[in-house]
C-alpha positions in Angstrom: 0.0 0.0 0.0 2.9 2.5 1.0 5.2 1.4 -2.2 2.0 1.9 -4.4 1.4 5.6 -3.0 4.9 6.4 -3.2 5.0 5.1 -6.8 2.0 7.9 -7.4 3.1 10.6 -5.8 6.3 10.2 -7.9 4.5 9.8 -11.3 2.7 13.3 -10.4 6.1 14.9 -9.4 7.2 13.8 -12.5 4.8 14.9 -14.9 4.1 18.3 -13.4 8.1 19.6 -12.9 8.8 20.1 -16.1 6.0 21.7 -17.5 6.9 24.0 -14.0 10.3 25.0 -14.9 9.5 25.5 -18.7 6.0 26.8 -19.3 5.4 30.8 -19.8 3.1 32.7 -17.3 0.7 33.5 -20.3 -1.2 31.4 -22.8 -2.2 32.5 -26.5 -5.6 34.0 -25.0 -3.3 36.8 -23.1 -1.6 37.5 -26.2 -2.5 41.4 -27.1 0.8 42.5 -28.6 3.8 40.5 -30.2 7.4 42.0 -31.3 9.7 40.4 -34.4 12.9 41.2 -33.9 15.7 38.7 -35.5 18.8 41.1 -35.4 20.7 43.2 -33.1 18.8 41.6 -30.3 19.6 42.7 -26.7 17.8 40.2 -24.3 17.8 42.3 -21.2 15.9 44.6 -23.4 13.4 42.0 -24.9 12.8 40.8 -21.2 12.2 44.2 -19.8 9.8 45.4 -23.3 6.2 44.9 -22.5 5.2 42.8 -25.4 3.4 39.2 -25.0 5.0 37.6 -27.3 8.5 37.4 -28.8 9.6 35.9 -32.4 13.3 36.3 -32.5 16.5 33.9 -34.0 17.5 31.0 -31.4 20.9 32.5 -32.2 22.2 35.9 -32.7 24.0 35.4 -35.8 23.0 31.8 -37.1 25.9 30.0 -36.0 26.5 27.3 -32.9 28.8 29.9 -31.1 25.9 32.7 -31.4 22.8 30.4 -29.9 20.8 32.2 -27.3 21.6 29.9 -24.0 18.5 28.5 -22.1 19.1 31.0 -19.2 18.3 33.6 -21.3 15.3 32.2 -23.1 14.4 31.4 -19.4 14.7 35.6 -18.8 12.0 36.4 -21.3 9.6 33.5 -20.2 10.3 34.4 -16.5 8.2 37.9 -17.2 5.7 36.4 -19.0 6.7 36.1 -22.2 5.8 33.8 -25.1 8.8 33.1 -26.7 8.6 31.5 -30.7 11.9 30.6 -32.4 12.4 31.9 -36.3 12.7 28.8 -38.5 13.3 28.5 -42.2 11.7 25.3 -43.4 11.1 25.7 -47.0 14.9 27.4 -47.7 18.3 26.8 -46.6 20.5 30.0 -45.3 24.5 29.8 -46.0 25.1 31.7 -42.5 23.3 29.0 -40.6 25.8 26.6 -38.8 24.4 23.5 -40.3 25.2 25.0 -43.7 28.6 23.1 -45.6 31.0 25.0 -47.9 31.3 22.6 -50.8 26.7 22.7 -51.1 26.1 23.6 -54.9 22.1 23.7 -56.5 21.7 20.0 -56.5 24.2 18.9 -54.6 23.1 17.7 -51.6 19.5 16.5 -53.7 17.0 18.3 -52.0 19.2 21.7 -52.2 17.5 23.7 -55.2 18.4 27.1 -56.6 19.3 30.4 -55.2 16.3 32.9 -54.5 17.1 35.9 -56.4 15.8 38.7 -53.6 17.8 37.1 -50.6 21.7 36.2 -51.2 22.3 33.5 -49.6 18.8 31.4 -49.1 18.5 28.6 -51.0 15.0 26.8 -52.0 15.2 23.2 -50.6 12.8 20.3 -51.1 11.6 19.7 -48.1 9.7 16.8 -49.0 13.4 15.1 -48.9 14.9 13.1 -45.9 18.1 14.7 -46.2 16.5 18.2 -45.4 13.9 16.4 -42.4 17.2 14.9 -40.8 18.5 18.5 -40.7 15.5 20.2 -39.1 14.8 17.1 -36.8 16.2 14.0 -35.1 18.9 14.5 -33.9 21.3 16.5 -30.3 22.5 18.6 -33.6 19.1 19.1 -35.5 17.8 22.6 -36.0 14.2 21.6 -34.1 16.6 19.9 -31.5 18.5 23.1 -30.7 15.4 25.5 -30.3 13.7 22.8 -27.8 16.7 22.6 -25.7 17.1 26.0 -25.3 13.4 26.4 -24.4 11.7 28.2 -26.9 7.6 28.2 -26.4 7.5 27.3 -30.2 8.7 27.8 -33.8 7.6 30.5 -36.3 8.3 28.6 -39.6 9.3 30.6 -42.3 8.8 29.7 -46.3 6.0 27.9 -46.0 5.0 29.5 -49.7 7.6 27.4 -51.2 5.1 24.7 -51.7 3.8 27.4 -54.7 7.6 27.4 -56.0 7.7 23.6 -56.3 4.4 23.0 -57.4 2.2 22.7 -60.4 2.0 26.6 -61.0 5.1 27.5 -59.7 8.5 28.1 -61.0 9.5 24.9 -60.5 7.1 22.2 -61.1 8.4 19.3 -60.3 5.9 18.0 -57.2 2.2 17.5 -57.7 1.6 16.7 -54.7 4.0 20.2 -53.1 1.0 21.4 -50.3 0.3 17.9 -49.0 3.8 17.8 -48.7 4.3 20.9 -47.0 1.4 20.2 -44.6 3.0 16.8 -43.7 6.2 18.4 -43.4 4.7 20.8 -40.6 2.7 17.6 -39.1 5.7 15.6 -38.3 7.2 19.3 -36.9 4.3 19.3 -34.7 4.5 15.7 -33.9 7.9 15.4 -33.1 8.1 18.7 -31.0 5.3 18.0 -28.8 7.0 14.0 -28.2 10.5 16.1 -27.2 9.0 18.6 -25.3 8.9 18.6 -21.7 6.1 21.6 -22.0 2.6 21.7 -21.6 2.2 23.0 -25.5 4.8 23.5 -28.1 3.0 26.3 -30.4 3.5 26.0 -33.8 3.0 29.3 -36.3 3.4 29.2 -39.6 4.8 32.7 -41.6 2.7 33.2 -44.7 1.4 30.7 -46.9 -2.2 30.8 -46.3 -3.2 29.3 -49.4 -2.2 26.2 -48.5 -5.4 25.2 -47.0 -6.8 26.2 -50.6 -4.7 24.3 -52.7 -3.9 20.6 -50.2 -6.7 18.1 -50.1 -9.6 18.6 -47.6 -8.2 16.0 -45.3 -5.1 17.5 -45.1 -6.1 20.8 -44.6 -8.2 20.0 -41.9 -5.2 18.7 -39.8 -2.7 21.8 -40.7 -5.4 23.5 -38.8 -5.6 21.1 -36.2 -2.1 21.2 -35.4 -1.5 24.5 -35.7 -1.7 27.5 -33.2 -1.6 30.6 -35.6 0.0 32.4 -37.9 1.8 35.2 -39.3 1.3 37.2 -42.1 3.3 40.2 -43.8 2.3 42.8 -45.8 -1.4 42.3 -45.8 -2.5 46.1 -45.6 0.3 48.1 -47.1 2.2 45.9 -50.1 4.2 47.2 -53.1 7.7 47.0 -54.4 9.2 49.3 -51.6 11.1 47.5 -48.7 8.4 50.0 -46.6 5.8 52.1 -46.6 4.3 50.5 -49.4 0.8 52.1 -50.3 -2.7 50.6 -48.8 -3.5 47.6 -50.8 -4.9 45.1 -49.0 -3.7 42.0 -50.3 -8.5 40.9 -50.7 -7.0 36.6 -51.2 -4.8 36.2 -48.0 -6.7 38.4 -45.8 -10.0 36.5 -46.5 -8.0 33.2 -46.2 -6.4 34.9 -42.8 -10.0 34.9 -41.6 -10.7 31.3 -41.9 -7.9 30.9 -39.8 -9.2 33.3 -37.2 -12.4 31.6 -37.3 -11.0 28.0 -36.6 -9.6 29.7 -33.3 -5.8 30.6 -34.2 -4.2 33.5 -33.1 -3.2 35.7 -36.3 -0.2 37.9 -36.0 -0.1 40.2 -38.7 3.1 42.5 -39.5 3.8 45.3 -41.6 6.8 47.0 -42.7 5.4 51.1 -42.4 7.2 53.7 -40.5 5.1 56.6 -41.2 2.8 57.8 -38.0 -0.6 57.9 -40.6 0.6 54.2 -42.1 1.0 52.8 -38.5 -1.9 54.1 -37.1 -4.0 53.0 -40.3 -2.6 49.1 -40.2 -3.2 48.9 -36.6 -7.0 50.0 -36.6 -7.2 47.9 -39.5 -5.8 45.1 -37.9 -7.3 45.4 -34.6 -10.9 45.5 -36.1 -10.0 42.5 -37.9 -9.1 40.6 -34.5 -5.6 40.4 -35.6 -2.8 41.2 -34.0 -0.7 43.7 -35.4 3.1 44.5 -34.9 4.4 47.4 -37.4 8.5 47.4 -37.6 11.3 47.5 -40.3 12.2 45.0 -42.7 15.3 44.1 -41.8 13.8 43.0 -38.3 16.4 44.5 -36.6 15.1 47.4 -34.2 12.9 47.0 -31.1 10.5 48.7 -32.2 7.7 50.5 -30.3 5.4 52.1 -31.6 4.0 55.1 -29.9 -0.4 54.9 -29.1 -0.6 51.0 -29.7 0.1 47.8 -27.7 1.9 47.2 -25.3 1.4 50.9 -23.8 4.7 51.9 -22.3 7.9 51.3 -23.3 9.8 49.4 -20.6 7.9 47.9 -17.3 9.9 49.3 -15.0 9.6 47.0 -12.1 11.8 45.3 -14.7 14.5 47.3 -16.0 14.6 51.1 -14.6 17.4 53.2 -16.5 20.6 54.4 -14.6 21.5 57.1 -16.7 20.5 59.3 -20.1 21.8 57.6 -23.2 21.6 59.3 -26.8 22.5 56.1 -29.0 24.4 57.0 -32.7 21.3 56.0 -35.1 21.4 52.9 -37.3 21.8 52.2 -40.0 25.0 55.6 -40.9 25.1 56.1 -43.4 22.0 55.7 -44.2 19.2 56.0 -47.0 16.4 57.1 -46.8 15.5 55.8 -42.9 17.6 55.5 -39.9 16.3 54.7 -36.4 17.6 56.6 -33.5 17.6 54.9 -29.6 18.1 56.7 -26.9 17.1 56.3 -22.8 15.7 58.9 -20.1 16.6 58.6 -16.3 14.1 60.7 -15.4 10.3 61.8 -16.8 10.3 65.1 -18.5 9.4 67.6 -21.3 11.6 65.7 -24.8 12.5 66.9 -27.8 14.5 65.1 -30.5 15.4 67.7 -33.4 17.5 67.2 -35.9 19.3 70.0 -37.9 21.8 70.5 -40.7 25.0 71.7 -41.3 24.0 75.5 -41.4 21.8 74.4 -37.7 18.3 75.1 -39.5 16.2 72.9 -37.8 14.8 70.1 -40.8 12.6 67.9 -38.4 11.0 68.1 -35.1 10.6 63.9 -34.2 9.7 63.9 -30.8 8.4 67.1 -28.4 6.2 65.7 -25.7 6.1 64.6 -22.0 8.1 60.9 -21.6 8.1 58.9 -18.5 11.9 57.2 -17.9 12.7 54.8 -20.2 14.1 53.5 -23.8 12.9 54.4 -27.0 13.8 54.7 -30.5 12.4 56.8 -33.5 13.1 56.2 -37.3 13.1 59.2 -39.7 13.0 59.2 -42.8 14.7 61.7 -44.5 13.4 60.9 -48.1 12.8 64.5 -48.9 16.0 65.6 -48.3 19.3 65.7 -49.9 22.7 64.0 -48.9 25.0 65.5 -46.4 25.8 65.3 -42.8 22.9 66.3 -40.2 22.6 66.6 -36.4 20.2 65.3 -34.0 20.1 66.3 -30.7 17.9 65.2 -27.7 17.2 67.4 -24.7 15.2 66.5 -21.5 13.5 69.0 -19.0 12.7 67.3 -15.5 9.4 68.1 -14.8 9.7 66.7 -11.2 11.7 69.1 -8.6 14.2 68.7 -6.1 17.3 67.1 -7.7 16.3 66.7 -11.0 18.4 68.2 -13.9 18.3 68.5 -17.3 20.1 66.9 -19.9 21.1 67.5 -24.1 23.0 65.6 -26.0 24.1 66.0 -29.8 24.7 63.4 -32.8 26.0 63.1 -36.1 25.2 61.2 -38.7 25.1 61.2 -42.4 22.4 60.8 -45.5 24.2 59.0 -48.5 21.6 59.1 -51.3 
């Protein structure tokens, strides 16, 4: 009787310390706000952002030596975080540390050609066991790394390349390309959840909404199934430009994104606009669709916030209170046409951020409000202007008493057209 109580209590220990040490505070239903970030990243800033959820790299530059360690992913689920791990599926990336030097088109099989708009990613057929035992299986597999660290889940990129291989696309060499991909994404799901010591292991898909269109019924049915959400780019503003991009909302994805909202996933919905009316515009859009929007930069390398929206505030402060002004130099300099500038207040006051040109005529006013201490950053864009070198200068009157004093701080930087 004692040995079979014992034996219980053990199985419940068991079962229940894992999910203790790795699960986030939140769930998908206390998702309001989400933040993409996949360069640059600073964790102790991530941690201390207000944002629900957090897609970022499970390494800061691709390779073995730049993998986030578990301690940190632990920091970001320790404030409540949900924390998804970028993952190519449908294309291979040459800076990735399972990538080999002597890999030509062809050669491993399932390695296809170069795509044209990002140096370096190479379509793959993913269909292939030589790619699968790359992604999974394995102490060195991709999926193997971003569980050990523990990530919440994966944000799988290139799911469109079922289009590329398939009957209309510009390869067509697979019939069968979206049951394919579905599977593909099935045994993802399959395996994670069978690794996992986590109560869930969310899966979200980037893009590729027609998939559930253009795979059989069956299989469609279980992509849904299995899956948590999605993300989708540039369904409001989409063009040619890298941003800003005029409204166009993309009428075939966003009705498809709405099936998927109806079926209960949480849609995250990102795009690239920088201009105050364009970000305002996507996220009432958004928000009215039940979507969740995050506006940023392409190059996904700025924690961005974006003044008005989700999360409100910048930094929670219980987490991370500043311990000293900070005028950052902007980034990208040189730059064309957009830069973003960071910078941190130790104290609440009145802030302006001005920037001027080499005869000290003011050219834009970016910031002149009240701010509460804290980080921020602020992109211009200085499309309207010609090349040359420009200042930016940030100054901060305490609005409190006592000790308080004021601070101002100038920049240089430089518009290469």
């Amino acid at each position: 009787m004692t040995y079979n109580l014992l034996f219980k209590v053990a199985i419940i220990c068991l079962f229940y310390l894992p999910i203790a040490n790795n699960a986030s505070a939140q769930t998908l239903q206390d998702v309001h706000s989400w933040l993409y970030q996949l360069q640059r990243m600073n964790i102790d800033s991530i941690a201390a952002s207000s944002y629900d959820l957090v897609v970022m790299d499970y390494s800061s530059d691709g390779s073995a030596d730049g993998e986030f360690t578990s301690s940190q992913i632990q920091q970001l689920k320790d404030t409540g975080k949900i924390v998804l791990s970028y993952m190519s599926i449908g294309e291979a990336e040459d800076y990735r540390y399972y990538w080999q030097s002597d890999w030509t088109e062809g050669n491993p099989s399932w390695l296809g050609p170069t795509n044209q708009a990002w140096e370096g990613n190479y379509k793959v057929r993913y269909w292939m066991d030589g790619w699968k035992s790359i992604i999974m299986g394995s102490p060195d597999a991709y999926l193997d790394k971003i569980i050990a660290a523990g990530f919440d889940g994966i944000y799988l990129d290139i799911i469109d390349a079922y289009y590329f291989f398939g009957p209309e696309g510009d390869m067509p060499e697979n019939n069968n390309s979206a049951n394919d991909m579905i599977n593909f994404v099935i045994e993802l799901a399959d395996y994670a959840s069978s690794k996992c010591s986590c109560g869930d292991f969310y899966i979200f898909p980037q893009n590729g909404a027609s998939i559930i269109d253009d795979a059989s019924a069956n299989s469609s049915t279980t992509y849904l199934q299995k899956i948590h959400g999605i993300g989708a780019e540039d369904t409001y503003f989409f063009g040619d430009l890298d941003e800003n991009n005029p409204f166009d909302l993309q009428t075939y994805e966003f009705g498809l994104l709405k099936q998927f909202r109806d079926a209960g996933k949480l849609v995250i919905s990102v795009d690239y606009v920088t201009e105050v009316t364009k970000i305002d515009s996507f996220y009432t859009f958004a928000e009215a669709n039940g979507f969740i929007p995050f506006a940023t930069v392409r190059e996904l390398d700025t924690l961005m916030i974006n003044p008005g929206h989700s999360p409100v505030g910048v930094i929670k402060g219980d987490l991370s209170a500043p311990t000293s002004f900070e005028l950052r130099q902007n980034f990208p300099n040189p730059f064309n046409p957009a830069t973003t500038i960071e910078y941190t207040l130790l104290q609440s006051g009145d802030v302006s951020l001005i920037i001027y040109d080499m005869l000290g005529e003011e050219v834009a006013r970016l910031v002149s409000e009240k701010q509460q201490a804290g980080s921020y950053n602020v992109i211009w864009d200085a499309s309207n202007l010609a090349s040359g070198i420009y200042f930016y200068r940030l100054k901060n009157i305490p609005t409190s008493g006592g000790r308080a004093i004021g601070f101002s701080q100038t920049r240089k930087m430089l518009l290469l057209k």
